[in-house]
C-alpha positions as CSV (number, residue, x, y, z in Angstrom):
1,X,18.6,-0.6,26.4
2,X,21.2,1.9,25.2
3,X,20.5,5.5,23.7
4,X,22.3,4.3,20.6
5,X,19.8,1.4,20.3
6,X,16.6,3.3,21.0
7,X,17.6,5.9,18.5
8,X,18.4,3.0,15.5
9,X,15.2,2.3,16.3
10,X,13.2,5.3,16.3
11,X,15.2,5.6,12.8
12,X,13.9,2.1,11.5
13,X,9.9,3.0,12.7
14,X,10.6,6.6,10.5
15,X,12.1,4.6,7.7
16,X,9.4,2.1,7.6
17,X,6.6,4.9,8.1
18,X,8.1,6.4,4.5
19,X,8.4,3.2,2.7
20,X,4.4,2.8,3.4
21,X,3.6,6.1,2.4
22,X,5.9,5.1,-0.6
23,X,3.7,2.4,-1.2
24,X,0.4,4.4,-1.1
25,X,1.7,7.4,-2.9
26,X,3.4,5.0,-6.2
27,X,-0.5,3.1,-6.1
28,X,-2.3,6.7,-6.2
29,X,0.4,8.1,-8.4
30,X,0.6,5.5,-11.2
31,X,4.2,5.4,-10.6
32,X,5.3,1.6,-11.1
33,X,8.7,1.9,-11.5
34,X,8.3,3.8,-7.3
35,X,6.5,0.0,-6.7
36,X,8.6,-1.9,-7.6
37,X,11.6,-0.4,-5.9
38,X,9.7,-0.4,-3.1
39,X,10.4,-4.0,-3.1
40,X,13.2,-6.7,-1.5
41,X,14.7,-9.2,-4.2
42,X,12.2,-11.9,-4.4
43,X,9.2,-9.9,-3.1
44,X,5.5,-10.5,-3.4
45,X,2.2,-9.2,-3.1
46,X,-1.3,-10.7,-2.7
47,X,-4.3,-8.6,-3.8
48,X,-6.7,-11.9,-4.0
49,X,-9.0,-10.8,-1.3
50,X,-9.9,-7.3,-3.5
51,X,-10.3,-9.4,-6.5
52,X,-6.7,-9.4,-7.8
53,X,-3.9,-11.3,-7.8
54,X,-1.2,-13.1,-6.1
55,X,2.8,-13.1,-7.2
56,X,6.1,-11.6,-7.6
57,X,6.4,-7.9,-7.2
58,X,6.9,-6.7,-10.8
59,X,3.8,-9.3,-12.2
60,X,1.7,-7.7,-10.0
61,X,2.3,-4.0,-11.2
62,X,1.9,-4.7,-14.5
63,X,-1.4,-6.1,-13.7
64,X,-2.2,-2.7,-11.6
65,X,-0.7,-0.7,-13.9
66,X,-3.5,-2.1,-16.2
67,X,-6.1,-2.3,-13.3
68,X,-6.2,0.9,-11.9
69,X,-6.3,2.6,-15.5
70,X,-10.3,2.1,-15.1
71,X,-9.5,4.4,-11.9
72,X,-7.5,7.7,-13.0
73,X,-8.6,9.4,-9.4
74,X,-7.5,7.1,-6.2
75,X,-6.4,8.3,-3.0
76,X,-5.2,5.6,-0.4
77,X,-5.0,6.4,3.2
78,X,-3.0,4.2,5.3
79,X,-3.3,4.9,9.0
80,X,-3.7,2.4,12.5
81,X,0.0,1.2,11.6
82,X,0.8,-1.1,14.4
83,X,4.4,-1.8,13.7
84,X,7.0,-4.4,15.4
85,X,10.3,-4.8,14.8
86,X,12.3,-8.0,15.1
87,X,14.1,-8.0,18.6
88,X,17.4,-9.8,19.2
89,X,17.9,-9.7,22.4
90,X,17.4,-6.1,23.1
91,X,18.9,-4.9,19.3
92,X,17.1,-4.4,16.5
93,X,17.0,-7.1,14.0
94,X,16.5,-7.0,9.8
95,X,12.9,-7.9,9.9
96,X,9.4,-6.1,10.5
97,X,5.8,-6.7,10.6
98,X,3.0,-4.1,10.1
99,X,-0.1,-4.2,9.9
100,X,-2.7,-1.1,9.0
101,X,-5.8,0.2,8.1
102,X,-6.6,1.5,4.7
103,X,-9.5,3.3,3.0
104,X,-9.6,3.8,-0.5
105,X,-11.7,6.1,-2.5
106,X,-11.4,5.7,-6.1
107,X,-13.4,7.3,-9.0
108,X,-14.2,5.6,-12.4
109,X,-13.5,8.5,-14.9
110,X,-13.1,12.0,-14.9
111,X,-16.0,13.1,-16.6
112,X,-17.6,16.2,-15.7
113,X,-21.1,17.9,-15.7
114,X,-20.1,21.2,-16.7
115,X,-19.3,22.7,-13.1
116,X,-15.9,21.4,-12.7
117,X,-17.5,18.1,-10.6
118,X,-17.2,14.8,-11.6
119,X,-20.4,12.5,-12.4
120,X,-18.4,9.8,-12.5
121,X,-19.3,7.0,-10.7
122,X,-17.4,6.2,-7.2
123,X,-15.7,3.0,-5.9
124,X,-14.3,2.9,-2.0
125,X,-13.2,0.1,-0.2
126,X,-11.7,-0.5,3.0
127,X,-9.7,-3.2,4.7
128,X,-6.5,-4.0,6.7
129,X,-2.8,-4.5,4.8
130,X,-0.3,-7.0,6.1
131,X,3.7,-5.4,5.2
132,X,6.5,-8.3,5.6
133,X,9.5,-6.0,5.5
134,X,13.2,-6.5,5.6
135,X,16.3,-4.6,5.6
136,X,18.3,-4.8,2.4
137,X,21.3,-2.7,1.3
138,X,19.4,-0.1,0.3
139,X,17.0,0.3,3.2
140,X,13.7,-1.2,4.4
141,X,12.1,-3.0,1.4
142,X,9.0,-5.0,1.3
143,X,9.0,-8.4,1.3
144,X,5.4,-9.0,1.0
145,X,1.9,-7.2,0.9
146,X,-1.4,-8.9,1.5
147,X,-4.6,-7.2,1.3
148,X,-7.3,-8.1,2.9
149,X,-10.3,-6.4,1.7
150,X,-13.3,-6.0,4.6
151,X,-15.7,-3.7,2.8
152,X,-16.5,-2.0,-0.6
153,X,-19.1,0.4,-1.6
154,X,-20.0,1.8,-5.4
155,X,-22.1,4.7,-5.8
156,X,-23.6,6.5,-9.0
157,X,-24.8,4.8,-12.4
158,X,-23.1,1.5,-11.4
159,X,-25.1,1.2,-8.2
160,X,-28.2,1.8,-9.9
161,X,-28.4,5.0,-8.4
């Protein structure tokens, strides 16, 4: 393999890395206009396994956007990306599949108790995301995301705690 091959793609893997974060950062951000661009022509996501739902890119964040209003504090962190890239023969092809880890700590409201802390309750779950990605014009864009929810924990009033 080349130098000029191994650095397009070390600059693929650095370009994918961003367009997770991307992903992650538009969820915790409320920024769905950042989702949807996030996504190829035709893309889809899957969030059945959390209790969502399945379809086209721009269905499902309208239905986020109005999901994760019961959530106005969320944090996702993405990390154990194992990442590989389509191989033709030695040179790097359009498409990628990753896979990775994610926990996500969400709070309910943003109530407080007087000290600046939230009595909210809390709502964390954790589980493994599946990326299709593909390169398009315009970069690496997603053609799919599937959730696959292992684990979720509520504490507080809604735990009967």
């Amino acid at each position: 393999m080349t130098q000029r091959v191994d650095l397009g793609t070390v600059l693929d893997r650095l370009a994918i890395d961003e367009l997770i974060t991307g992903y992650a950062a538009a969820v915790d951000d409320g920024d769905w206009t950042a989702y949807r661009a996030l996504f190829a022509a035709g893309g889809r996501a899957d969030y059945r396994a959390s209790g969502g739902i399945e379809g086209p890119a721009e269905e499902v964040a309208q239905w986020l956007a109005e999901t994760m209003r019961l959530f106005p504090v969320r944090q996702h962190l993405i990390a154990n990306r194992l990442l590989t890239l389509q191989d033709l023969g030695g040179y790097p092809g359009d498409r990628a599949e990753l896979r990775a880890d994610y926990l996500n700590p969400m709070c309910f409201g943003a109530t407080g108790d007087g000290d600046g802390r939230s009595t909210a309750p809390d709502f964390e779950s954790g589980g493994r995301y599946a990326f299709s990605l593909v390169r398009a014009d315009a970069g690496w864009r997603l053609q799919s995301v599937t959730v696959h929810e292992k684990w979720r924990r509520v504490s507080g009033a809604l735990a009967g705690a």
